[in-house]
Backbone as a printed PyTorch tensor [residue, N CA C, xyz], in Angstrom:
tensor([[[-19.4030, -42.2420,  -2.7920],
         [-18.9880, -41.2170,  -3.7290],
         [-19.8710, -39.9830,  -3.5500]],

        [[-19.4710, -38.4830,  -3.4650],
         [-19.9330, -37.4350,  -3.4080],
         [-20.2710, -37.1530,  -4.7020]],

        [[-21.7780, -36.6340,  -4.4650],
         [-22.4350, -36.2360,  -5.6570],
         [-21.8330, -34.4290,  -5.8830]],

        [[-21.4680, -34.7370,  -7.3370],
         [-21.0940, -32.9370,  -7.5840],
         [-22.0280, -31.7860,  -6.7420]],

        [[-22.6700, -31.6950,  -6.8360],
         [-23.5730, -30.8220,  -6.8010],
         [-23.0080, -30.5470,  -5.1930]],

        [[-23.4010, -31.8550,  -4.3080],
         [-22.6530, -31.5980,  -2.6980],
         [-20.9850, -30.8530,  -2.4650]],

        [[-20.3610, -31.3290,  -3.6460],
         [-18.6350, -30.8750,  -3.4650],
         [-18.9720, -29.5880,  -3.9290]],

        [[-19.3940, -29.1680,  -5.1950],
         [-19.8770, -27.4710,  -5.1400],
         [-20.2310, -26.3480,  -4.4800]],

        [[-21.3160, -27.3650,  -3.0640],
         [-22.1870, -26.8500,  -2.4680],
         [-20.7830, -26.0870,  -0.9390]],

        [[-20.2780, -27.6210,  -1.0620],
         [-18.9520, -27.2220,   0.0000],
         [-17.8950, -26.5950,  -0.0820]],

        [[-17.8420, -26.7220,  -1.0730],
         [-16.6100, -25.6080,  -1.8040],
         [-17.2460, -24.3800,  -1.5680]],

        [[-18.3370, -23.8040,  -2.1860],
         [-18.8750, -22.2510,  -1.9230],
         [-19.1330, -22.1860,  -0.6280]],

        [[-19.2490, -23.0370,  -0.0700],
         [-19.4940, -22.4530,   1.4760],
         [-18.0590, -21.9620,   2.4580]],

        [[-17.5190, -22.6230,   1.8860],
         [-15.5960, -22.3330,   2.6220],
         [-15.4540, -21.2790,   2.4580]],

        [[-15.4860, -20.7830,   0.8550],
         [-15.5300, -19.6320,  -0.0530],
         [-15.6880, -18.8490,   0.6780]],

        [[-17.6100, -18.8680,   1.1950],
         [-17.7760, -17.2940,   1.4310],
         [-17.2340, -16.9030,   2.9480]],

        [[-17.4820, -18.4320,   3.8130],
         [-16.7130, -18.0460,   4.6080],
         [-15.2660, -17.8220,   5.1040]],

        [[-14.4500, -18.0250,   4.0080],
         [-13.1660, -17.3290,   3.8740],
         [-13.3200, -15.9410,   3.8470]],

        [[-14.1960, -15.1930,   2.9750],
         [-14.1340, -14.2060,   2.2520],
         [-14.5150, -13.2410,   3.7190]],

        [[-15.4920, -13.9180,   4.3280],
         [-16.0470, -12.9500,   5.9500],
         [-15.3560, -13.0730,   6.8870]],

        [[-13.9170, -13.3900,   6.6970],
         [-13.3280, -13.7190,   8.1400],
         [-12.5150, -12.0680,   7.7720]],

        [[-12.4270, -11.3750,   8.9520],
         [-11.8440, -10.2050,   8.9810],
         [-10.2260,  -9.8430,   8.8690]],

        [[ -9.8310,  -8.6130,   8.5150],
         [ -8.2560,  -8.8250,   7.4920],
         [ -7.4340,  -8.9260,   8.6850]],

        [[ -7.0430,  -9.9390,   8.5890],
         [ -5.8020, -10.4080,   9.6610],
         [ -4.8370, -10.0770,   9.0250]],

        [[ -3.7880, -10.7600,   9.8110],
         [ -2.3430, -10.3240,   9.2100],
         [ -2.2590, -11.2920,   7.7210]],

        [[ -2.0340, -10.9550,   6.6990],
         [ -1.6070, -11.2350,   5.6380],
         [ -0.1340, -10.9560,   4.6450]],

        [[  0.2700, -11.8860,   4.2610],
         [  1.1650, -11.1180,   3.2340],
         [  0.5110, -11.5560,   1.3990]],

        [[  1.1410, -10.9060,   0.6600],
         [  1.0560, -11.5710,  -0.5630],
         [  1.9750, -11.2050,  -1.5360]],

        [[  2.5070, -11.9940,  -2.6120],
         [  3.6270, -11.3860,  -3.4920],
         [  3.0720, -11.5560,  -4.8580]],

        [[  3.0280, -11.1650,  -5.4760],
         [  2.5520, -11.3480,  -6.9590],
         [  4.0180, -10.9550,  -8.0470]],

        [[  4.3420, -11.6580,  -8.9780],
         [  5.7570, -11.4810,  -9.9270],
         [  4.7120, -11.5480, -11.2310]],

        [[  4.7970, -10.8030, -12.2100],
         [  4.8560, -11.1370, -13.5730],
         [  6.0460, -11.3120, -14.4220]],

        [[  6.6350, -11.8800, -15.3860],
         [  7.2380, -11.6420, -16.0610],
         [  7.1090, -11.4240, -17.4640]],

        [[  6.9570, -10.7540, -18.5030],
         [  6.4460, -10.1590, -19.8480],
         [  7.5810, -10.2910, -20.9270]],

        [[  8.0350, -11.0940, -21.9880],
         [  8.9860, -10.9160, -22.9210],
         [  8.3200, -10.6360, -24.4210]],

        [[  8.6360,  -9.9010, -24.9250],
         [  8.4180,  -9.4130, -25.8330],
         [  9.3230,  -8.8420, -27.1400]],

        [[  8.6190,  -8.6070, -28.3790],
         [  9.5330,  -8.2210, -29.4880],
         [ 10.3880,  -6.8190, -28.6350]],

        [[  9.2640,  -5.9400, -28.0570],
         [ 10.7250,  -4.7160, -27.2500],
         [ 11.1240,  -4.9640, -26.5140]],

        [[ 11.2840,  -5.8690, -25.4400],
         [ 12.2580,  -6.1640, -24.3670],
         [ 11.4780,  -7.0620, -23.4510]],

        [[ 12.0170,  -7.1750, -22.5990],
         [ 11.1800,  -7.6650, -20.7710],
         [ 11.0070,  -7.2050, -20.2010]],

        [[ 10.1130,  -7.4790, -19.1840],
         [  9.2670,  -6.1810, -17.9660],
         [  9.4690,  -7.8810, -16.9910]],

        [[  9.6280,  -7.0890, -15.5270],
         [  9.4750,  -7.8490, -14.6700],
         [  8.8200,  -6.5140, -13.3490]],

        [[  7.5730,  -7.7200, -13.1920],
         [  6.7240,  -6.5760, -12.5100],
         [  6.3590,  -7.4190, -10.9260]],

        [[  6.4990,  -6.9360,  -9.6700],
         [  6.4290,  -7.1870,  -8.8260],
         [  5.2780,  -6.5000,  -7.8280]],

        [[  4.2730,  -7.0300,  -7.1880],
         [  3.8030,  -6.2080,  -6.0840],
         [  3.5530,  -7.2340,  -5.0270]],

        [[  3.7650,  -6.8150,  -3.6940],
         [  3.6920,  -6.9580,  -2.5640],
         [  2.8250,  -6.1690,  -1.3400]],

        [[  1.8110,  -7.3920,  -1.0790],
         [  1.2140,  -6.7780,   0.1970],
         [  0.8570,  -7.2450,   1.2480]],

        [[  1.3560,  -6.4390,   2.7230],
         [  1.4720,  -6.7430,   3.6910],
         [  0.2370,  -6.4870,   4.7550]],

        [[ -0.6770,  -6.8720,   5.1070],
         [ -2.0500,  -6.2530,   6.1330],
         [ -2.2340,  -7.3560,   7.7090]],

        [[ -2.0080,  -5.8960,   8.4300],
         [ -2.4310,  -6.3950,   9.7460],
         [ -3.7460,  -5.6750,  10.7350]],

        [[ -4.4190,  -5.5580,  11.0560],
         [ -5.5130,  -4.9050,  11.9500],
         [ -4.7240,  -3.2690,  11.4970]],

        [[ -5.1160,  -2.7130,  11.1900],
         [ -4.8870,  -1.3860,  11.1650],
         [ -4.0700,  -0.6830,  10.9970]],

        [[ -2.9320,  -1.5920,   9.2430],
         [ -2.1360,  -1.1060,   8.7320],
         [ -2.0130,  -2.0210,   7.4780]],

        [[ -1.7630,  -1.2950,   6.9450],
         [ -1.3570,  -2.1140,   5.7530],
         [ -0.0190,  -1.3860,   5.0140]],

        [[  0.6960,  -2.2330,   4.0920],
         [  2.0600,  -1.9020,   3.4750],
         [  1.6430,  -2.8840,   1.8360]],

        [[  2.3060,  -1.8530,   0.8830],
         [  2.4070,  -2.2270,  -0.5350],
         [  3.6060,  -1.8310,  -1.0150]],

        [[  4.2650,  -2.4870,  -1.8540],
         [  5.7910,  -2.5930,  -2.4200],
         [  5.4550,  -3.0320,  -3.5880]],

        [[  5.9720,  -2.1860,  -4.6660],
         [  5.6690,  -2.3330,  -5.8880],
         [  7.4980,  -2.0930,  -6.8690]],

        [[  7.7390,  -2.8850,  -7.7480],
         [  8.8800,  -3.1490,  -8.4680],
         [  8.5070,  -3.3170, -10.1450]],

        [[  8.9100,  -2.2890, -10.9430],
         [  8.9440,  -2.6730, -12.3430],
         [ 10.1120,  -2.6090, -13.0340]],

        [[ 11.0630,  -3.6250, -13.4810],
         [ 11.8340,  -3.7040, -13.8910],
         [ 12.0340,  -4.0060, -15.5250]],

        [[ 12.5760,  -2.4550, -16.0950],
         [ 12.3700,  -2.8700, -17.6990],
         [ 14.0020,  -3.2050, -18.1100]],

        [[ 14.1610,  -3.2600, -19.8600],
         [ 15.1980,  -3.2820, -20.6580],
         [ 16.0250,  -2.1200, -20.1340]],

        [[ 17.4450,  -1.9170, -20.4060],
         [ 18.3890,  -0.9690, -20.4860],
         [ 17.9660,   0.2800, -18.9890]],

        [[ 18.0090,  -0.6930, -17.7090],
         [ 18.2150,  -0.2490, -16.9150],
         [ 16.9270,   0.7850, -16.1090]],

        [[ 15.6000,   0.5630, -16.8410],
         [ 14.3630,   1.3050, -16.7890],
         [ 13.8490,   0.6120, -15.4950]],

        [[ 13.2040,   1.7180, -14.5870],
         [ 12.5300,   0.9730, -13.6510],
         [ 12.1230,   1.8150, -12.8650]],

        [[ 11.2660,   1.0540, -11.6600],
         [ 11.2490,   2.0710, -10.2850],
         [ 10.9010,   1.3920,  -9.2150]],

        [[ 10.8960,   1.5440,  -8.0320],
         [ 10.6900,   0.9130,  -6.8800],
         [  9.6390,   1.6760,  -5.7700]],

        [[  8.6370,   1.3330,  -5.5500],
         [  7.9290,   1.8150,  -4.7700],
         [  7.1900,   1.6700,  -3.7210]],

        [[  7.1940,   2.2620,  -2.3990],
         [  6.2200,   1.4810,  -1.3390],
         [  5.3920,   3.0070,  -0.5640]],

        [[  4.1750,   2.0410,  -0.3210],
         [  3.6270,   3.1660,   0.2440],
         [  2.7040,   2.2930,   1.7660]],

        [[  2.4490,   3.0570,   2.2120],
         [  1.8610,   1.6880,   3.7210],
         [  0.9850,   3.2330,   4.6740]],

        [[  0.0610,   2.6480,   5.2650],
         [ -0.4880,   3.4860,   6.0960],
         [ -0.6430,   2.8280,   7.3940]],

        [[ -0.7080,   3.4220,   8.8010],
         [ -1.3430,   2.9790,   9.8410],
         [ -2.1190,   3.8550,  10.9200]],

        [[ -3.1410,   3.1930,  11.2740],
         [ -4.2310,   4.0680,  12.2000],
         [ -4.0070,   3.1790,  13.6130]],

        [[ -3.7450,   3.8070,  14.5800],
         [ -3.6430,   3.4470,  16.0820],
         [ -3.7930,   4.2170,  16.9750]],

        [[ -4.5960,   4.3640,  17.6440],
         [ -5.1640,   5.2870,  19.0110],
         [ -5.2720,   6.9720,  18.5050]],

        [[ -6.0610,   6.9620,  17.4520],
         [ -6.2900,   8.0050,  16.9450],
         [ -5.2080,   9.0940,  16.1380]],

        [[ -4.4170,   8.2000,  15.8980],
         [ -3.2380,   8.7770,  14.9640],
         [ -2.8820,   7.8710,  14.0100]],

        [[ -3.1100,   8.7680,  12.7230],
         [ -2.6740,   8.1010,  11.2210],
         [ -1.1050,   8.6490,  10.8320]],

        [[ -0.4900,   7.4320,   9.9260],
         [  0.8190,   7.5980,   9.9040],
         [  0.3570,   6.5850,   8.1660]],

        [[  1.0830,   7.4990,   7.2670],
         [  0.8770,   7.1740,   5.9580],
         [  1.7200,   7.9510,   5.0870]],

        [[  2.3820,   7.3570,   4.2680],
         [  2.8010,   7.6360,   2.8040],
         [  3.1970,   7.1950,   1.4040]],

        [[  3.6770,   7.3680,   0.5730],
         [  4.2740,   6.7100,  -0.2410],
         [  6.1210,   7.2470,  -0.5730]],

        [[  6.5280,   6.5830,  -0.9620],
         [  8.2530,   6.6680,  -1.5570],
         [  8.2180,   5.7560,  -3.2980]],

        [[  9.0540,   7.0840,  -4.1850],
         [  9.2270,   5.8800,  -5.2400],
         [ 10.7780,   6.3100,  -5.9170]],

        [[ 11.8180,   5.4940,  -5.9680],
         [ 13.1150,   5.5300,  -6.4850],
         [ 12.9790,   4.9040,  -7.3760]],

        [[ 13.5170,   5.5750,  -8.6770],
         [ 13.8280,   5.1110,  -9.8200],
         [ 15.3390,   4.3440, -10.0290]],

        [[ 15.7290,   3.9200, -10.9820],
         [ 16.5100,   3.5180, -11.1510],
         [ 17.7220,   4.1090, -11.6000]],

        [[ 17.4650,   5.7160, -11.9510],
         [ 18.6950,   6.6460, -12.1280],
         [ 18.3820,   7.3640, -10.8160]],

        [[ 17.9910,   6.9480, -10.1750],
         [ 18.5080,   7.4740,  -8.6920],
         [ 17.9720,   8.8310,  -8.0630]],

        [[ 16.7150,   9.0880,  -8.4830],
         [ 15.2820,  10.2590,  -8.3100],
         [ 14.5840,   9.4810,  -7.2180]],

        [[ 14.0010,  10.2740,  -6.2330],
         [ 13.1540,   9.7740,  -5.0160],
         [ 12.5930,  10.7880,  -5.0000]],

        [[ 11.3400,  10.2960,  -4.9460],
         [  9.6890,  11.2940,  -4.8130],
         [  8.9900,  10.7530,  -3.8070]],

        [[  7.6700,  11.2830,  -3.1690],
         [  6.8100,  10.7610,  -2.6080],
         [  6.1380,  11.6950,  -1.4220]],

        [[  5.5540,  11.5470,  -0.6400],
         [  5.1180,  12.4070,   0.5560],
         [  4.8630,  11.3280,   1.6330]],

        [[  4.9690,  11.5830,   2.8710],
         [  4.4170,  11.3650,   3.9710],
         [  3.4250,  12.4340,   4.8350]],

        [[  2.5420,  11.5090,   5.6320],
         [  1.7660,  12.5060,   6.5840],
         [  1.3320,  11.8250,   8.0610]],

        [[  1.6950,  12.4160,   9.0930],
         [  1.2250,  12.0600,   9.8420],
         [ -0.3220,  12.7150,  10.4300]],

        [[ -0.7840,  12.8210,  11.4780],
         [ -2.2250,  13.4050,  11.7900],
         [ -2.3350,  12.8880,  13.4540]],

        [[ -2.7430,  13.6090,  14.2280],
         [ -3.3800,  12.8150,  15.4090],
         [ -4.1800,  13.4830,  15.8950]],

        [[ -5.4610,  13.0260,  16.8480],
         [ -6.5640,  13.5790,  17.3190],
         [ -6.0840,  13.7090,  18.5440]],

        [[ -6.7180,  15.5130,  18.6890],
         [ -6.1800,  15.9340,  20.3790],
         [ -7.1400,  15.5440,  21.7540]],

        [[ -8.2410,  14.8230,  21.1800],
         [ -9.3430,  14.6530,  22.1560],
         [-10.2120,  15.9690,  22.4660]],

        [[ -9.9420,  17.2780,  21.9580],
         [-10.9260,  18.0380,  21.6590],
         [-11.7260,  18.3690,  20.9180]],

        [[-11.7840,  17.5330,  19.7240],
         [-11.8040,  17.4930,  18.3810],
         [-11.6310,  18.0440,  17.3990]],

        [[-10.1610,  18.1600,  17.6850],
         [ -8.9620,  19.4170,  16.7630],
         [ -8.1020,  17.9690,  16.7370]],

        [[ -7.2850,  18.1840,  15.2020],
         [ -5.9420,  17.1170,  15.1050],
         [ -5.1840,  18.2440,  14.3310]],

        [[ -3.6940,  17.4110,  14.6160],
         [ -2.6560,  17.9520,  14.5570],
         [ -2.1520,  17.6510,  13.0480]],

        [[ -1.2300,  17.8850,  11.9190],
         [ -1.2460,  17.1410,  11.1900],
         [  0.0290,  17.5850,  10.6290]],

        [[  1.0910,  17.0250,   9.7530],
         [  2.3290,  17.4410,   9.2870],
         [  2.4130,  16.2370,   7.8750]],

        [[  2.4850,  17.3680,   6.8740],
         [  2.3600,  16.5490,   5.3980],
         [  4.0620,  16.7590,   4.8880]],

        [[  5.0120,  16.0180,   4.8480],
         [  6.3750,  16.4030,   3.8940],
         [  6.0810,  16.0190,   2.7600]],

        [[  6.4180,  16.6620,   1.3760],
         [  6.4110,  16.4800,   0.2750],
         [  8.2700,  16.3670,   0.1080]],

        [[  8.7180,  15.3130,  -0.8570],
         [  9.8900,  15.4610,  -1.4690],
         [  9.8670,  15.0080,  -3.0420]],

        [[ 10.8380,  15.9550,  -3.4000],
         [ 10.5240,  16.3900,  -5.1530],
         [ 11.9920,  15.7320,  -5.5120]],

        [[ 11.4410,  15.0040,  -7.1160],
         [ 12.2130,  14.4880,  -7.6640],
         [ 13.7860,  15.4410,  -7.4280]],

        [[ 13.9430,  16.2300,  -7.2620],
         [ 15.1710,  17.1100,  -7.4270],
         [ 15.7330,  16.9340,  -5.6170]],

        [[ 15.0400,  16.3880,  -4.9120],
         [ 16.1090,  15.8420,  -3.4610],
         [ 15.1150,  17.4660,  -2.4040]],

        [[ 14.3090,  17.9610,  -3.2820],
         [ 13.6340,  19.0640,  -2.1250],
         [ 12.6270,  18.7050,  -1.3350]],

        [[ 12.4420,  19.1820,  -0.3590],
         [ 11.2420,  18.4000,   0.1510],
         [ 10.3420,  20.0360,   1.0370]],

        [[  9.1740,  19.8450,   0.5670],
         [  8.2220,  20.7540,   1.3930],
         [  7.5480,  20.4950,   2.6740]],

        [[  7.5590,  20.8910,   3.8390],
         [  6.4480,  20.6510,   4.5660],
         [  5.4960,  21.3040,   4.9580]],

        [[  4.4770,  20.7910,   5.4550],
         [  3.3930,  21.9470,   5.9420],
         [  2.1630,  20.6670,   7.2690]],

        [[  2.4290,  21.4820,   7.9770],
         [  1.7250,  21.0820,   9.6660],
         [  0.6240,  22.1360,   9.9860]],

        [[ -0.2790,  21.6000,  11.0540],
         [ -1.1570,  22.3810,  11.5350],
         [ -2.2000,  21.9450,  12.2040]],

        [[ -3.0260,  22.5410,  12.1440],
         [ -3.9240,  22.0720,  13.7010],
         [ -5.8810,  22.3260,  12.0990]],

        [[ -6.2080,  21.1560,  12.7940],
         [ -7.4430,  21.5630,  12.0120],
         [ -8.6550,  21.1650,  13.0860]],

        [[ -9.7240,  21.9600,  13.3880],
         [-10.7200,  22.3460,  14.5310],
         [-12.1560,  21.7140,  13.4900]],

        [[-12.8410,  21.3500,  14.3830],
         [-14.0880,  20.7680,  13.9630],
         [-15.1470,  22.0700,  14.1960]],

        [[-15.7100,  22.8770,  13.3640],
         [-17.0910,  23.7430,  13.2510],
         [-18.3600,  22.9060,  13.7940]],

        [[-19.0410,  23.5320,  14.7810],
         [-19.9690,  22.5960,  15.1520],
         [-20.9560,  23.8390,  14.9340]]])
């Protein structure tokens, strides 16, 4: 028979070395569900991580048709970032921005931000940004 103290001892050791192993590919889903005297909430998030990206998906679903849906995810690969977020509601509004960026190897990057506005407009703005030495 294992003395507690040893199953403790082995348990925290898995622990920490779970905790130091580096972020591999992962997924995870998390659901709440909430009922209450004002209604129900059903709340969802999701996340996805691999070496040098990650993705999040987020869902809140209320009473009388209330809600929104949202994901946002970034990735870094050979010196170019690619990142944004998106969020649709449930009367049918989409917001969010994206941006991309990449390094020219002179140490100037390139970069292009779109903004889109609840009303279906979307702004952009690009450009070159130089390192002051």
């Amino acid at each position: 028979m294992m003395k507690p103290l040893l199953v403790f001892a082995v348990i925290g050791t898995t622990a920490l070395t779970a905790a130091a192993l580096p972020a591999e590919a992962r997924d995870r889903t998390r659901i709440v569900n909430v009922e209450g005297a004002g209604g129900s909430l059903v709340r969802q998030r999701s996340v996805s991580r691999e070496p040098g990206s990650r993705a999040v998906s987020r869902s809140v679903q209320g009473g009388e048709g209330r809600g929104y849906v949202s994901s946002r995810g970034r990735s870094v690969e050979d010196g170019a970032y690619t990142g944004g977020r998106m969020t649709t509601t449930n009367r049918g509004a989409t917001f969010g921005r994206s941006t991309a960026a990449a390094a020219n190897g002179d140490g100037s990057a390139d970069y292009s931000t779109t903004r889109t506005r609840r009303d279906g407009s979307t702004t952009t703005r690009s450009g070159t940004v130089t390192r002051d030495d």
